[in-house]
Chimera marker file (.cmm) of the C-alpha trace (Angstrom):
<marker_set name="trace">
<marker id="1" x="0.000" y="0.000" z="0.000" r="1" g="1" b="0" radius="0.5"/>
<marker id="2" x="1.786" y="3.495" z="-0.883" r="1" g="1" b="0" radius="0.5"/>
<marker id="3" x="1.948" y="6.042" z="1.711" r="1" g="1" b="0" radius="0.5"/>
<marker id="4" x="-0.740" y="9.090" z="1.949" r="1" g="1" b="0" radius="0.5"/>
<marker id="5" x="2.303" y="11.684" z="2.031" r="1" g="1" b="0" radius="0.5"/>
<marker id="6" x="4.726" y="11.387" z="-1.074" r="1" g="1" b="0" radius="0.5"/>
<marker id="7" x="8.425" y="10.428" z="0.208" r="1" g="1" b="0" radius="0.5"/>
<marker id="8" x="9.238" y="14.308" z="-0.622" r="1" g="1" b="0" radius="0.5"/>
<marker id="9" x="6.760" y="15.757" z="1.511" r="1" g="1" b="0" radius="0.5"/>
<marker id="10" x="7.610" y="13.382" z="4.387" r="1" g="1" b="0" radius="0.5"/>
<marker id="11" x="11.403" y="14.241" z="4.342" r="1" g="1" b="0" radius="0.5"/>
<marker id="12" x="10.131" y="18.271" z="4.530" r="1" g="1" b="0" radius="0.5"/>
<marker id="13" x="7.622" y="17.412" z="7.329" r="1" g="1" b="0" radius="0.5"/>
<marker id="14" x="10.764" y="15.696" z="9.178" r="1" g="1" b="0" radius="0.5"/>
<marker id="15" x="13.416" y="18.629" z="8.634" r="1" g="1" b="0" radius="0.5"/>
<marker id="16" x="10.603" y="20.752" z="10.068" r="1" g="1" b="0" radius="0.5"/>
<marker id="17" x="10.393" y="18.648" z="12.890" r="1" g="1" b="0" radius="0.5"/>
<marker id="18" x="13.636" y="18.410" z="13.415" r="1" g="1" b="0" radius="0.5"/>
<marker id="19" x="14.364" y="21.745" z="13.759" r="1" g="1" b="0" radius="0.5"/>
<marker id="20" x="11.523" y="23.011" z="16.004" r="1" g="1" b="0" radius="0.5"/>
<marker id="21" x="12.485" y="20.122" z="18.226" r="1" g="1" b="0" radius="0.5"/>
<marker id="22" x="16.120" y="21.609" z="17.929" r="1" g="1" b="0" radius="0.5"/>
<marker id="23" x="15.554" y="25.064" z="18.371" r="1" g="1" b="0" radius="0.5"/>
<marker id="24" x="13.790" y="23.960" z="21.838" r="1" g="1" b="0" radius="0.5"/>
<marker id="25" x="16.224" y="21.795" z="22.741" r="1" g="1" b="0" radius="0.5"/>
<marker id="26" x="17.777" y="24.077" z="25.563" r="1" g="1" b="0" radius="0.5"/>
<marker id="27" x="14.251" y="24.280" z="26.900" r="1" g="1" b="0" radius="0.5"/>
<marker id="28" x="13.734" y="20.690" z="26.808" r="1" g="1" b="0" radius="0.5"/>
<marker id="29" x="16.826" y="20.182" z="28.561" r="1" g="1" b="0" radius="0.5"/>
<marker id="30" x="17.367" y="19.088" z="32.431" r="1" g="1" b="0" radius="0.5"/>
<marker id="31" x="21.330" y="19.261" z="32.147" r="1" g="1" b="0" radius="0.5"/>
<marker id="32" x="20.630" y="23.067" z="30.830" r="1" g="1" b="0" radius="0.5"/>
<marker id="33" x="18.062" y="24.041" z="33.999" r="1" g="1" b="0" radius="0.5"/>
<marker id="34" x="20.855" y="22.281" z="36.095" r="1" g="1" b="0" radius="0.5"/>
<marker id="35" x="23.885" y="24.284" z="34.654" r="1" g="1" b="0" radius="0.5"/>
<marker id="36" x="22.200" y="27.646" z="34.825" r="1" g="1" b="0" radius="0.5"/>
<marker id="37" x="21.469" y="27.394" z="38.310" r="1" g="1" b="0" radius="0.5"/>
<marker id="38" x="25.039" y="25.761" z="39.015" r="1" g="1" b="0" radius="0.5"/>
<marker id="39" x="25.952" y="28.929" z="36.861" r="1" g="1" b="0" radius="0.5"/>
<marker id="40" x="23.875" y="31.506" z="39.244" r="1" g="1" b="0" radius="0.5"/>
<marker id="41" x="24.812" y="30.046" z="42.520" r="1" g="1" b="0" radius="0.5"/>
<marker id="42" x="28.498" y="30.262" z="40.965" r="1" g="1" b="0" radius="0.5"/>
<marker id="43" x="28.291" y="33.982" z="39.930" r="1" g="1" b="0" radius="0.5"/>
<marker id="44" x="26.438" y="34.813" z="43.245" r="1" g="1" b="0" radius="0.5"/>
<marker id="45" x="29.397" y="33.331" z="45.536" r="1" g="1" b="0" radius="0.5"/>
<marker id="46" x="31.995" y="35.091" z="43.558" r="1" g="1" b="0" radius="0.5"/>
<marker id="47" x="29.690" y="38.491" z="43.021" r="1" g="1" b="0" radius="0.5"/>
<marker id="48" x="30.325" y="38.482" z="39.623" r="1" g="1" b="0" radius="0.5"/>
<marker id="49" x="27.330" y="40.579" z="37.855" r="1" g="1" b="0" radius="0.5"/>
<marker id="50" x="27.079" y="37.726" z="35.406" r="1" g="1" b="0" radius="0.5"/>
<marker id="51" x="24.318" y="36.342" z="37.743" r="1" g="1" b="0" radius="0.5"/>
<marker id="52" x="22.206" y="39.206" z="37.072" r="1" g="1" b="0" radius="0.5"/>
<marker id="53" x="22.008" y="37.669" z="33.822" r="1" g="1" b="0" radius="0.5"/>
<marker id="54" x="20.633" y="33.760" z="34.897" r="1" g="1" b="0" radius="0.5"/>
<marker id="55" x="17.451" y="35.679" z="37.451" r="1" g="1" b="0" radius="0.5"/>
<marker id="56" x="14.219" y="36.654" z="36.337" r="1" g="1" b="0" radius="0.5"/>
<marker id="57" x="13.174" y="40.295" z="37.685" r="1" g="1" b="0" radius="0.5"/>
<marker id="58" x="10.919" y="38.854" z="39.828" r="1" g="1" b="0" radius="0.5"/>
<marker id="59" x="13.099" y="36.696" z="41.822" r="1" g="1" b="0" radius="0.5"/>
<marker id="60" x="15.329" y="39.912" z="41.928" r="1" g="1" b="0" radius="0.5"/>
<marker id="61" x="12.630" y="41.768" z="43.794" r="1" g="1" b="0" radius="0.5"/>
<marker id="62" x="11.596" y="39.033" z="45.485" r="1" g="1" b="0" radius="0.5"/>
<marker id="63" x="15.550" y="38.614" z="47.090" r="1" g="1" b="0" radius="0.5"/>
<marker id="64" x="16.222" y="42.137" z="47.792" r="1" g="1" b="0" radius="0.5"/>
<marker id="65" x="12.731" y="42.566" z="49.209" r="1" g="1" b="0" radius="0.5"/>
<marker id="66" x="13.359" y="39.830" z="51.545" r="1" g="1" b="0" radius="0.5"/>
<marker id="67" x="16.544" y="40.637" z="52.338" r="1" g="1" b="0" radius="0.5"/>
<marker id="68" x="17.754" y="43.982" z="51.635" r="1" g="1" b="0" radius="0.5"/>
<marker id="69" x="15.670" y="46.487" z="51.218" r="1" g="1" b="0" radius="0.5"/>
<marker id="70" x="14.844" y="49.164" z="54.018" r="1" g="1" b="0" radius="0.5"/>
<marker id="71" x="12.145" y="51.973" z="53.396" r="1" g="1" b="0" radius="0.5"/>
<marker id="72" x="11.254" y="51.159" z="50.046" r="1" g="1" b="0" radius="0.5"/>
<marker id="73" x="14.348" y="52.108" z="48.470" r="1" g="1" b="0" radius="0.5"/>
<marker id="74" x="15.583" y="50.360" z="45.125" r="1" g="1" b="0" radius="0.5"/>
<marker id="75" x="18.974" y="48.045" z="44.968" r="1" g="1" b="0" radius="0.5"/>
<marker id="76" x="20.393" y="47.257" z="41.231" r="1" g="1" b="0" radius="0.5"/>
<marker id="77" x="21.239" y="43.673" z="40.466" r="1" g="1" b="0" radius="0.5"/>
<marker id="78" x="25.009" y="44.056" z="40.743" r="1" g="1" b="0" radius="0.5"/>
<marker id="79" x="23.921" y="46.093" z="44.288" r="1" g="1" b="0" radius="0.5"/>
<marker id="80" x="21.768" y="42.731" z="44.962" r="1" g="1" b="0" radius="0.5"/>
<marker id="81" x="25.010" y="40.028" z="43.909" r="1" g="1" b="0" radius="0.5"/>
<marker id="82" x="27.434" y="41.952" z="45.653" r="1" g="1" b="0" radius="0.5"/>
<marker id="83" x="25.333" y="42.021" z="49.185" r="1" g="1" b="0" radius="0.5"/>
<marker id="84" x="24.377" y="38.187" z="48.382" r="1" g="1" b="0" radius="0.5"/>
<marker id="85" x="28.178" y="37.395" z="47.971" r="1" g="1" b="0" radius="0.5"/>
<marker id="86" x="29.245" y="39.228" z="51.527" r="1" g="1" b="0" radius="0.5"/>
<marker id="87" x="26.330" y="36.798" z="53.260" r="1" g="1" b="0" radius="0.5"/>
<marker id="88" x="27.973" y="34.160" z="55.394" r="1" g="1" b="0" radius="0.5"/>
<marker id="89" x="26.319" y="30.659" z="57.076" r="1" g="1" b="0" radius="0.5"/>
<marker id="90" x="23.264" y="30.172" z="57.142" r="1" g="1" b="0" radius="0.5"/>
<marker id="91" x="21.484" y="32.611" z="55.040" r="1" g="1" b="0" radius="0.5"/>
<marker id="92" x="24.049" y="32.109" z="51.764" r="1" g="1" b="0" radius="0.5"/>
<marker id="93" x="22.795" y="30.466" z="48.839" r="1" g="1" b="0" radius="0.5"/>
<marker id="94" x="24.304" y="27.338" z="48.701" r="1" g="1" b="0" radius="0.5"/>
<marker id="95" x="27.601" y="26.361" z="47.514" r="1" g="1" b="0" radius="0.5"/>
<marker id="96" x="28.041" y="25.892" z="43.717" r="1" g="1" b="0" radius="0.5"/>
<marker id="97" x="29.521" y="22.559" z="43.654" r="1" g="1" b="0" radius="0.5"/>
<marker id="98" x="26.338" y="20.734" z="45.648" r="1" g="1" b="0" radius="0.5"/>
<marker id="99" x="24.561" y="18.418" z="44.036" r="1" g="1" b="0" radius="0.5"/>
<marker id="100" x="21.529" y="18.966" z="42.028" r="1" g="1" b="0" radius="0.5"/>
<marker id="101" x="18.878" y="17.330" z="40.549" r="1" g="1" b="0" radius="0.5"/>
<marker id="102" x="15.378" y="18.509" z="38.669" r="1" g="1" b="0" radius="0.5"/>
<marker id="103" x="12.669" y="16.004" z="39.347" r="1" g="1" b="0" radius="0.5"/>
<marker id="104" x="9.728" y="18.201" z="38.294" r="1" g="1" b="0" radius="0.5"/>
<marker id="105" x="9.815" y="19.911" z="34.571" r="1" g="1" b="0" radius="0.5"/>
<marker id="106" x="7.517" y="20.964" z="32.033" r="1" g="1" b="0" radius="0.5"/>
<marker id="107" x="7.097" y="21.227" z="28.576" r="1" g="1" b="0" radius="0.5"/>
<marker id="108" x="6.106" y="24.791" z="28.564" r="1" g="1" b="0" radius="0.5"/>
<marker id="109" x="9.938" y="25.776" z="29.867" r="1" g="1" b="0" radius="0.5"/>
<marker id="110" x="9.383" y="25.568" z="34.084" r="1" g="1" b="0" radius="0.5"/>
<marker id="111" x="11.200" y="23.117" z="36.539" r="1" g="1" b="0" radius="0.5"/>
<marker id="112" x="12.603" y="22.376" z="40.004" r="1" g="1" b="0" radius="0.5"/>
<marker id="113" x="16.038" y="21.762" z="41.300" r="1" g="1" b="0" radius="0.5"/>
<marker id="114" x="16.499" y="20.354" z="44.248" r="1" g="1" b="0" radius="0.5"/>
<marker id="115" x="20.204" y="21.226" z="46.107" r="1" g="1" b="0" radius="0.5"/>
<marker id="116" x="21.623" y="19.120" z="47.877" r="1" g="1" b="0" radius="0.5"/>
<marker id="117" x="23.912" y="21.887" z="49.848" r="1" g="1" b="0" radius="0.5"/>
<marker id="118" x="27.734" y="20.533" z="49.813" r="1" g="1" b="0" radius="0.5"/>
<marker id="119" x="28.051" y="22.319" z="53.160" r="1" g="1" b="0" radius="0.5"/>
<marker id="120" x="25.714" y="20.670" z="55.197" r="1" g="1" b="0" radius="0.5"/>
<marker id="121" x="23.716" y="18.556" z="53.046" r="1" g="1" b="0" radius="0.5"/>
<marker id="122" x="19.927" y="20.159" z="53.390" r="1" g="1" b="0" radius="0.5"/>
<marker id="123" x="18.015" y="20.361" z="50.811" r="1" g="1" b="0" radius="0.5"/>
<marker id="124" x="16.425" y="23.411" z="49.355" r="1" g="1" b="0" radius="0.5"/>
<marker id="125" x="14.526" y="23.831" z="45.952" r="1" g="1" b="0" radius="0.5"/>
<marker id="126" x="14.554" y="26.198" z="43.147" r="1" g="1" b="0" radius="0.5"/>
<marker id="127" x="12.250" y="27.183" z="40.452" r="1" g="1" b="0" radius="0.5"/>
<marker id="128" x="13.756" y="27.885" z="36.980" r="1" g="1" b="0" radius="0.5"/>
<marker id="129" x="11.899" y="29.388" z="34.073" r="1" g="1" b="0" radius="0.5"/>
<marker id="130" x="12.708" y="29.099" z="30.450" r="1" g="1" b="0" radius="0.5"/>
<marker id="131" x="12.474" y="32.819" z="29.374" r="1" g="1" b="0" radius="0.5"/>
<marker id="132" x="13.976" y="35.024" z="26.386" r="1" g="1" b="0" radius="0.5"/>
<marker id="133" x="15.660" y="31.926" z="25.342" r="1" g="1" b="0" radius="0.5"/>
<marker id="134" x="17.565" y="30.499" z="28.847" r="1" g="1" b="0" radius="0.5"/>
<marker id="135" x="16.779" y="29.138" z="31.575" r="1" g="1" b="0" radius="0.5"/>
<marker id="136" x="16.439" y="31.264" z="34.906" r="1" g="1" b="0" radius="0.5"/>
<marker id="137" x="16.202" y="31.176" z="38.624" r="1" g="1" b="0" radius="0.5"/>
<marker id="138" x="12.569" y="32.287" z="39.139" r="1" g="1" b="0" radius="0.5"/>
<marker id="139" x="12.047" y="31.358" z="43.181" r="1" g="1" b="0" radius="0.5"/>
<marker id="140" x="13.386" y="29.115" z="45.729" r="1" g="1" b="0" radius="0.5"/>
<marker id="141" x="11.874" y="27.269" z="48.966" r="1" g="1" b="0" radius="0.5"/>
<marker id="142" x="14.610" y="27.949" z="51.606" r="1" g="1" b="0" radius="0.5"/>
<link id1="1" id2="2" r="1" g="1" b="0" radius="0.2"/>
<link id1="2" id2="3" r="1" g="1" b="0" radius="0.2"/>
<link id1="3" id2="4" r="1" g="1" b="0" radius="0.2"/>
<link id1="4" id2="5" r="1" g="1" b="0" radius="0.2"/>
<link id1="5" id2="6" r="1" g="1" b="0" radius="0.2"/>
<link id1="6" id2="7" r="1" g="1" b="0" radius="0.2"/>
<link id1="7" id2="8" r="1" g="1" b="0" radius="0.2"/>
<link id1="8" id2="9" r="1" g="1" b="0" radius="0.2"/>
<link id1="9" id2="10" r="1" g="1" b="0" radius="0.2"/>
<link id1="10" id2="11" r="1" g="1" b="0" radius="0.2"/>
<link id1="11" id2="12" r="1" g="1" b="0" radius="0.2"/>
<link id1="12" id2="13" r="1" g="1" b="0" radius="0.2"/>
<link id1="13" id2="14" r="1" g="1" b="0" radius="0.2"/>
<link id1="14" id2="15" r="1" g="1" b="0" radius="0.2"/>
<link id1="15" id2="16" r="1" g="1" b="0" radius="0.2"/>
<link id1="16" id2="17" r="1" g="1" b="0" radius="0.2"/>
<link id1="17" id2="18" r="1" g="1" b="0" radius="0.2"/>
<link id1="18" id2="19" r="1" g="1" b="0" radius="0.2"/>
<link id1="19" id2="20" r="1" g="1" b="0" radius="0.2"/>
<link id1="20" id2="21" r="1" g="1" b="0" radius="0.2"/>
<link id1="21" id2="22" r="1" g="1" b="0" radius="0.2"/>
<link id1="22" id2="23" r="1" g="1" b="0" radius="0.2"/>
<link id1="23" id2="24" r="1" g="1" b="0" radius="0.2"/>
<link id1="24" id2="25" r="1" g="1" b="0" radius="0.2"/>
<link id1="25" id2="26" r="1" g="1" b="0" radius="0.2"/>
<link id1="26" id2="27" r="1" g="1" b="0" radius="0.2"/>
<link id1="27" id2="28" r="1" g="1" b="0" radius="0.2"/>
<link id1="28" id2="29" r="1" g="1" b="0" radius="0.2"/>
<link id1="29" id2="30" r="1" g="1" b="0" radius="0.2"/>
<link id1="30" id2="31" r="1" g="1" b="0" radius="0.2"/>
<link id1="31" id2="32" r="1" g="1" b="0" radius="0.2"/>
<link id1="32" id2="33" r="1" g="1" b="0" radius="0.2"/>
<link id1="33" id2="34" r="1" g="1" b="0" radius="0.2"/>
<link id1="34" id2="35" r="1" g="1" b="0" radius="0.2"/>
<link id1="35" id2="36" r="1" g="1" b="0" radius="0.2"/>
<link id1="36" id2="37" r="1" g="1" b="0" radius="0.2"/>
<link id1="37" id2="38" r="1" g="1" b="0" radius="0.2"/>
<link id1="38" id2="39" r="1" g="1" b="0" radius="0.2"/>
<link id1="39" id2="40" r="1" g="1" b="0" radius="0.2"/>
<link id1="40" id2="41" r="1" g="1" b="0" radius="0.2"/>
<link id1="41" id2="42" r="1" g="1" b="0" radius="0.2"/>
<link id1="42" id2="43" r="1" g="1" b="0" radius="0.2"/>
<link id1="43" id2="44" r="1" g="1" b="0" radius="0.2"/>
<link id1="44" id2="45" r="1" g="1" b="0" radius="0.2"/>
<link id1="45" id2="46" r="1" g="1" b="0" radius="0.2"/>
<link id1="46" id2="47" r="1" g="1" b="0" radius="0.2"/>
<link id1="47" id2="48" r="1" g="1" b="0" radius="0.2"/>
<link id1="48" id2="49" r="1" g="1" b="0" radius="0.2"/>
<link id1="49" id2="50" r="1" g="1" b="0" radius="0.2"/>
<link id1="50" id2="51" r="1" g="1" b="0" radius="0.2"/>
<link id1="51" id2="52" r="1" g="1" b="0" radius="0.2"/>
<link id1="52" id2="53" r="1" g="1" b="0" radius="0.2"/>
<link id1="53" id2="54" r="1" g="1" b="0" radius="0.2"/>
<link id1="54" id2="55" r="1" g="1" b="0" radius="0.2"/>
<link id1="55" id2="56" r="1" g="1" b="0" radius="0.2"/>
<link id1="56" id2="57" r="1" g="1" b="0" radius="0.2"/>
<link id1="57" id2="58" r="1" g="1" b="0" radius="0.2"/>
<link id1="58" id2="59" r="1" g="1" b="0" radius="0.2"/>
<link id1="59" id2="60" r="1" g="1" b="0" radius="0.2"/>
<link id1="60" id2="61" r="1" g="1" b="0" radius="0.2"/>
<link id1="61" id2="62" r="1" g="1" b="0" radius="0.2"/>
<link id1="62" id2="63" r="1" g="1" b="0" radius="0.2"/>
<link id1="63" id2="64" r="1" g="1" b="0" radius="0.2"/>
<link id1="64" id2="65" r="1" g="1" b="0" radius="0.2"/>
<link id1="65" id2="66" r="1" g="1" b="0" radius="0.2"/>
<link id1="66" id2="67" r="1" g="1" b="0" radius="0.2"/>
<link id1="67" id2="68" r="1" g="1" b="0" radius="0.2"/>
<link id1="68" id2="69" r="1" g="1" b="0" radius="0.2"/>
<link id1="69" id2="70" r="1" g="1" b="0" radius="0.2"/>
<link id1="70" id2="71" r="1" g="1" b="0" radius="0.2"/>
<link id1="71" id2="72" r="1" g="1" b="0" radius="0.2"/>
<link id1="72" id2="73" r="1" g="1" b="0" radius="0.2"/>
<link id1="73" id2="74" r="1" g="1" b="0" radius="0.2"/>
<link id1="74" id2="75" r="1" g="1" b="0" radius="0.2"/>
<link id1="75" id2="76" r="1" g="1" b="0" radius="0.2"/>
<link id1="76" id2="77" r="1" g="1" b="0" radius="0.2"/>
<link id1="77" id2="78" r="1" g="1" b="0" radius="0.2"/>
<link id1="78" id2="79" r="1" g="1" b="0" radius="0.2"/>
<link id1="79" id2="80" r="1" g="1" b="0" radius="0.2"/>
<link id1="80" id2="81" r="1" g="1" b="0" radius="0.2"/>
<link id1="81" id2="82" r="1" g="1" b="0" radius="0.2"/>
<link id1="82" id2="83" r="1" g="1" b="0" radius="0.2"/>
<link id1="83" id2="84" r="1" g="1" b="0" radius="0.2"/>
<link id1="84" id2="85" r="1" g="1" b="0" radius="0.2"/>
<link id1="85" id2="86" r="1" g="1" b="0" radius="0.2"/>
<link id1="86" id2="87" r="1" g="1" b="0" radius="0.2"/>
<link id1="87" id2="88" r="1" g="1" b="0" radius="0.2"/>
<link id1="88" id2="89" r="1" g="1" b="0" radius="0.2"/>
<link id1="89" id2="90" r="1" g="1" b="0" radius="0.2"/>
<link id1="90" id2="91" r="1" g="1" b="0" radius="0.2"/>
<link id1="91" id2="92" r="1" g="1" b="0" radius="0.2"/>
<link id1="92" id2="93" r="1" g="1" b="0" radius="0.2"/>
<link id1="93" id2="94" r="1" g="1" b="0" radius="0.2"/>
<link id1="94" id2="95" r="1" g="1" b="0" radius="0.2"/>
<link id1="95" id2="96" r="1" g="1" b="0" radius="0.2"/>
<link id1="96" id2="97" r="1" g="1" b="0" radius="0.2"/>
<link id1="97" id2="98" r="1" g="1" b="0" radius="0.2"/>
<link id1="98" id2="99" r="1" g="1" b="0" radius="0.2"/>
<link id1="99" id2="100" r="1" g="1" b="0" radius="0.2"/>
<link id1="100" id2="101" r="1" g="1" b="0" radius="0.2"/>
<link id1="101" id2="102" r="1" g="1" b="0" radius="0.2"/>
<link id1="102" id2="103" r="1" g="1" b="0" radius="0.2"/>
<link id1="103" id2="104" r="1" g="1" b="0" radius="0.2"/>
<link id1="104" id2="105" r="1" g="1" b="0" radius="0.2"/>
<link id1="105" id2="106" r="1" g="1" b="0" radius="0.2"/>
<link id1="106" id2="107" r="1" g="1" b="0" radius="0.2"/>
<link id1="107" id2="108" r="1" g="1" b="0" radius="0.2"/>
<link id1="108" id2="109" r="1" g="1" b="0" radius="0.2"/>
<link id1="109" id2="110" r="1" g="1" b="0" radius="0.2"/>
<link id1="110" id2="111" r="1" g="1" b="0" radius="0.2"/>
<link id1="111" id2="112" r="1" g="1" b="0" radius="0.2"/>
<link id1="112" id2="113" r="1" g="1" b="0" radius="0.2"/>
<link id1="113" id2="114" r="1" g="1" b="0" radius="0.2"/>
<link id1="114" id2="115" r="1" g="1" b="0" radius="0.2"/>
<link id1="115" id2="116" r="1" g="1" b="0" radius="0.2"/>
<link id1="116" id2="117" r="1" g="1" b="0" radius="0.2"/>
<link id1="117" id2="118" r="1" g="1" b="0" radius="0.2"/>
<link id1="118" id2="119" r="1" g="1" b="0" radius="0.2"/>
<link id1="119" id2="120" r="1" g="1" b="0" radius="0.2"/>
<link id1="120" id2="121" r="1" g="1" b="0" radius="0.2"/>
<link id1="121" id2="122" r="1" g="1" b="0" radius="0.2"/>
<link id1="122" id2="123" r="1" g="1" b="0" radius="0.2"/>
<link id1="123" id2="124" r="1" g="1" b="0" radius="0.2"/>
<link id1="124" id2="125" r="1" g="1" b="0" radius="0.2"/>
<link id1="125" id2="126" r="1" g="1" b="0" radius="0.2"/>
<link id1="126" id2="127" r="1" g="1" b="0" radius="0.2"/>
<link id1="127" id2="128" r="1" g="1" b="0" radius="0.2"/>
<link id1="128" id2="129" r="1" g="1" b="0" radius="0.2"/>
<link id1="129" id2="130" r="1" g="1" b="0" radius="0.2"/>
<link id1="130" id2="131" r="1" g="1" b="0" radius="0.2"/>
<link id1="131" id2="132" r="1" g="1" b="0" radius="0.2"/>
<link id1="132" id2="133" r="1" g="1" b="0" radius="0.2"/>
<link id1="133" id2="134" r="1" g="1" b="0" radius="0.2"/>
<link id1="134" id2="135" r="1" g="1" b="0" radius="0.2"/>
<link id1="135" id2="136" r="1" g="1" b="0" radius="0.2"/>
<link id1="136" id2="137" r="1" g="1" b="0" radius="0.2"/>
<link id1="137" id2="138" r="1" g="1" b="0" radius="0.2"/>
<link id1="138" id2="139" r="1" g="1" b="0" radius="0.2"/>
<link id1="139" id2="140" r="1" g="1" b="0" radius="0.2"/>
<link id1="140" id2="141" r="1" g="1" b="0" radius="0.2"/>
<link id1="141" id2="142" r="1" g="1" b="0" radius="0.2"/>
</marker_set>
C-alpha cells in the first residue's frame, strides 16, 4: 500500500520537525536548567554581575525585598550580587559545587532543582523558568 504523504513531503515534514524540536532543545533540557542554576549560585558566591544575567526580575525583587531592602528604596542587580556574595552561614545560597537534581519539569519551559547543599547537606529547591531563550532562577523554597 503506498503512503498518503509522497516520500518528498515526508522528508520536509521531518526537517521541520527536526528543527523546532532543535531550536527547543535548551528548553527541553534538564542538564541546561541544572547548569544555569550551578551557573547563578556560581556567579552569586563570587559576586560576579554575570548572575544578574541567569534571574528573572521577579526573583530579583523578590531577594532584595526579603533581604535587603529598608524603606522602600531600590537596589540594582550588581547592588543585589554583591550584598548576596558578603552573606555568610546560614542565610548564603548554597555552595556551587552541591549536588543537584530537577525532578519536576515541564514542557512549557518551568522546573525544580532540588540542592543538595555541599556544606551541610539540606536540601532546598529552586524554580527555573525558560524565558527570552535560557533558563532562569525564578524562586526558591529555603
Amino acid at each position: 500500500m503506498a503512503s498518503p504523504f509522497p516520500s518528498t513531503k515526508l522528508a520536509a515534514v521531518a526537517v521541520a520537525a527536526a528543527a523546532v524540536l532543535g531550536a527547543c532543545g535548551a528548553q527541553n533540557s534538564y542538564e541546561a536548567a541544572e547548569d544555569s542554576l550551578r551557573q547563578w549560585l556560581a556567579a552569586v558566591e563570587s559576586g560576579d554581575e554575570h548572575a544578574c544575567d541567569l534571574v528573572t526580575r521577579a526573583y530579583h525583587d523578590e531577594l532584595a525585598r526579603e533581604n535587603f531592602v529598608v524603606g522602600g528604596d531600590e537596589i540594582t542587580c550588581q547592588e543585589l550580587v554583591a550584598r548576596m556574595a558578603a552573606l555568610s552561614g546560614a542565610e548564603a545560597m548554597p555552595p556551587p559545587d552541591s549536588d543537584i537534581e530537577v525532578p519536576a519539569w515541564d514542557p512549557s519551559g518551568e522546573a525544580l532543582a532540588e540542592v543538595t547543599r555541599s556544606d551541610n547537606d539540606e536540601v532546598e529547591d529552586f524554580w527555573m523558568v525558560y524565558q527570552d531563550g535560557a533558563w532562569r532562577v525564578d524562586g526558591d523554597e529555603r
